[in-house]
Backbone as CSV, one residue per row, in Angstrom:
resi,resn,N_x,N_y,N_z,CA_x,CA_y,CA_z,C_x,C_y,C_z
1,UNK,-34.924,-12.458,56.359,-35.247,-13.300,57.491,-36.759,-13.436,57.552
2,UNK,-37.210,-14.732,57.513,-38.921,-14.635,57.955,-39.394,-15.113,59.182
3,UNK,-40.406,-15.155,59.218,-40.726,-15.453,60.656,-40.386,-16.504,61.459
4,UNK,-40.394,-17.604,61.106,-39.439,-18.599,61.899,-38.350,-18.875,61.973
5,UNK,-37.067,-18.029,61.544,-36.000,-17.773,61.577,-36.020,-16.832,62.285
6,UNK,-37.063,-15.883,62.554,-36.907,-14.337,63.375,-37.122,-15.077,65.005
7,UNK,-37.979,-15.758,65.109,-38.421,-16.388,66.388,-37.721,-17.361,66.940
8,UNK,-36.829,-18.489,65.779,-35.557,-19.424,66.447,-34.493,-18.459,67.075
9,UNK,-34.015,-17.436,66.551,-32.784,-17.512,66.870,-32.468,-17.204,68.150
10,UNK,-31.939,-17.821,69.128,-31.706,-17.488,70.537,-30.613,-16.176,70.560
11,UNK,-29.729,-15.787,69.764,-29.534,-14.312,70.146,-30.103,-13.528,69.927
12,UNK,-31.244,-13.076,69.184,-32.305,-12.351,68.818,-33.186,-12.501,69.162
13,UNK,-33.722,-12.524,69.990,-35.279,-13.171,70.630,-36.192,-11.988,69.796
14,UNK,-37.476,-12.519,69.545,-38.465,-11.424,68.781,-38.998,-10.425,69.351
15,UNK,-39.431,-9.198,69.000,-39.397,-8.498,69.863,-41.118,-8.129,69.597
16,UNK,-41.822,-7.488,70.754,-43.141,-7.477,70.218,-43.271,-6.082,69.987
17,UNK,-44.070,-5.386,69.147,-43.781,-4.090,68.613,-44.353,-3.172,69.637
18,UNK,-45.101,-3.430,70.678,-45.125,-2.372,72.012,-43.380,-2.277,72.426
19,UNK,-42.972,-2.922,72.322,-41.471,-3.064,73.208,-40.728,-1.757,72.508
20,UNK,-40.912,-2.395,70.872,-40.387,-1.060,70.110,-40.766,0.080,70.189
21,UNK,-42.358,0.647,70.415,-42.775,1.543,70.104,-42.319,2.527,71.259
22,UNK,-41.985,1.823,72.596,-41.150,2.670,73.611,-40.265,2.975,73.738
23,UNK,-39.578,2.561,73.101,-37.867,2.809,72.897,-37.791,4.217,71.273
24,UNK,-38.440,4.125,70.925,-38.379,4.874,69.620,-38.696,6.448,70.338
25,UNK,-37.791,7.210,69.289,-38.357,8.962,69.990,-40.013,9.285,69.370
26,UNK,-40.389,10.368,70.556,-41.822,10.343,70.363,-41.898,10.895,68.687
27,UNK,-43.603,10.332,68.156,-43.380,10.679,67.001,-43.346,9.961,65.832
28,UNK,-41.760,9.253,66.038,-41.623,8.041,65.299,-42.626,6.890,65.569
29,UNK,-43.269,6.214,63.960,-43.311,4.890,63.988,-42.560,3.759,63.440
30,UNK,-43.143,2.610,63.731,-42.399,1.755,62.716,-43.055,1.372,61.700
31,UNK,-43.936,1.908,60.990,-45.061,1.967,60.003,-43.897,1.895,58.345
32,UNK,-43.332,3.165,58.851,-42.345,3.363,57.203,-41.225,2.430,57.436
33,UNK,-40.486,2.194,58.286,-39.442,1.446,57.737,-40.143,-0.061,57.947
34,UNK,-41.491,-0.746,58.103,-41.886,-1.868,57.960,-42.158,-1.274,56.184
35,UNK,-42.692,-0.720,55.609,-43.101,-0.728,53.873,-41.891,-0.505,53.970
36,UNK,-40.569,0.077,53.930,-39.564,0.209,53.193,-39.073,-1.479,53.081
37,UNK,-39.054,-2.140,54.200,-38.879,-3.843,53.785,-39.719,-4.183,52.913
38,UNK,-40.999,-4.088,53.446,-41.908,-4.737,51.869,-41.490,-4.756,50.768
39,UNK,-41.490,-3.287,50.270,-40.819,-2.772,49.014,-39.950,-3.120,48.590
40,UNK,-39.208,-3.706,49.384,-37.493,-3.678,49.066,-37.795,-5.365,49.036
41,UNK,-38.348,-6.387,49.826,-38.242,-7.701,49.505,-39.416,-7.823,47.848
42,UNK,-40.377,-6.715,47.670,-40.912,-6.755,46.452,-40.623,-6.272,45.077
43,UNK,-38.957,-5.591,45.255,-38.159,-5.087,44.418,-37.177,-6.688,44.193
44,UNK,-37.153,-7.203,45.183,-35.963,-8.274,45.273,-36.289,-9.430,44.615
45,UNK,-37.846,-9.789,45.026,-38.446,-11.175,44.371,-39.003,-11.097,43.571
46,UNK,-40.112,-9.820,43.463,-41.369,-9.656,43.151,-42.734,-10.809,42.850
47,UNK,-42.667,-11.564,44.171,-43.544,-12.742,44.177,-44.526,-12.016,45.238
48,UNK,-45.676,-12.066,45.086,-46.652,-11.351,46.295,-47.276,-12.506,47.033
49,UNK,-47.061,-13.664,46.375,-47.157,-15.321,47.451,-46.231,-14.796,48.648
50,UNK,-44.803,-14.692,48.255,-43.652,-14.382,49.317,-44.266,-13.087,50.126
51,UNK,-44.638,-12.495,49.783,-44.953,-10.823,50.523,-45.993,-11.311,51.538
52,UNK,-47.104,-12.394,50.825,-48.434,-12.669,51.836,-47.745,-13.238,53.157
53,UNK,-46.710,-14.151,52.967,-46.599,-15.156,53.486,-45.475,-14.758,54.730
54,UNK,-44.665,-13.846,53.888,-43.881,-13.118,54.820,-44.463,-11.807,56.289
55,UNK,-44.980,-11.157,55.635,-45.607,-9.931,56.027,-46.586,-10.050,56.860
56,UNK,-47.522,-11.019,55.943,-48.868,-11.166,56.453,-49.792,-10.527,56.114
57,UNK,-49.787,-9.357,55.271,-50.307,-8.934,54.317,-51.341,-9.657,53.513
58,UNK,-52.406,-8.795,52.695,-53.443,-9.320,51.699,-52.646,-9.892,50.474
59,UNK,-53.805,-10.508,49.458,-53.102,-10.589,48.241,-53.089,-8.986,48.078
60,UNK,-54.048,-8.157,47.820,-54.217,-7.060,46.996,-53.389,-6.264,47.374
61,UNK,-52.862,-5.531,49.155,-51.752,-5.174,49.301,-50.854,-5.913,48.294
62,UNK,-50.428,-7.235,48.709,-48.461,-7.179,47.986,-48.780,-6.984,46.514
63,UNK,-49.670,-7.313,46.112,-50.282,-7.023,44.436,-50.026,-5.062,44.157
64,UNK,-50.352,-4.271,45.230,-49.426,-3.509,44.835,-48.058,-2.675,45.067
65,UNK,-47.800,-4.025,46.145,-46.329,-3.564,46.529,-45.868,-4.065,44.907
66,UNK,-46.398,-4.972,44.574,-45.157,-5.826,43.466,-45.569,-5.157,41.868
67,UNK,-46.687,-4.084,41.942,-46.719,-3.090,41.299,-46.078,-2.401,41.031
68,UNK,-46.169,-1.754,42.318,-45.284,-0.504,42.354,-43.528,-0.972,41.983
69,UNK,-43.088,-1.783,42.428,-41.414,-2.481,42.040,-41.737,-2.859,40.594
70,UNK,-42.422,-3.284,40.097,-42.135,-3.195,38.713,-43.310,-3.177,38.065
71,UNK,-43.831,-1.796,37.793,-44.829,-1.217,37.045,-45.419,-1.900,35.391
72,UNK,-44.066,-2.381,34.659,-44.623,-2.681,33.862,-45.134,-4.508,33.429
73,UNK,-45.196,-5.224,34.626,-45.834,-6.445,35.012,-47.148,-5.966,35.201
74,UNK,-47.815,-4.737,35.418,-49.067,-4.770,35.744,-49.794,-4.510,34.715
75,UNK,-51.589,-4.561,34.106,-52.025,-4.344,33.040,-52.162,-3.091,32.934
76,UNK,-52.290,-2.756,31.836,-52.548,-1.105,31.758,-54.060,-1.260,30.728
77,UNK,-54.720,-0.219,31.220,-56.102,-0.230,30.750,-55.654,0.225,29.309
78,UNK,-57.000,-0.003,28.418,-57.238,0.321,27.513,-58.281,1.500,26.995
């Protein structure tokens, strides 16, 4: 789902992440399970256009989300 599909849908209204951060037990953030999506939409596509565009993220972040999902797309020094 990206962002203007997250914000149309009238049974889901968006939620703003203070809203979340009160409802969550103390402690918890939503820090890891936001990278576990990254990861997982950069395991799925591995386009870091899609990651910028989605996320909102840098190039150089999704450059190494889409690293890390598939290591051997990246250069290896010499």
């Amino acid at each position: 789902m990206d962002r203007p599909t997250a914000t149309r849908h009238p049974d889901h209204p968006a939620l703003h992440r203070n809203t979340l951060q009160q409802v969550l037990p103390k402690g918890l953030t939503l820090d890891r399970p936001r990278q576990d999506r990254i990861l997982d939409v950069a395991f799925t596509t591995g386009d870091p256009l899609k990651l910028t565009r989605l996320f909102g993220i840098t190039e150089q972040t999704a450059m190494r989300y889409v690293g890390t999902a598939y290591p051997e797309r990246t250069a290896k020094p010499r």
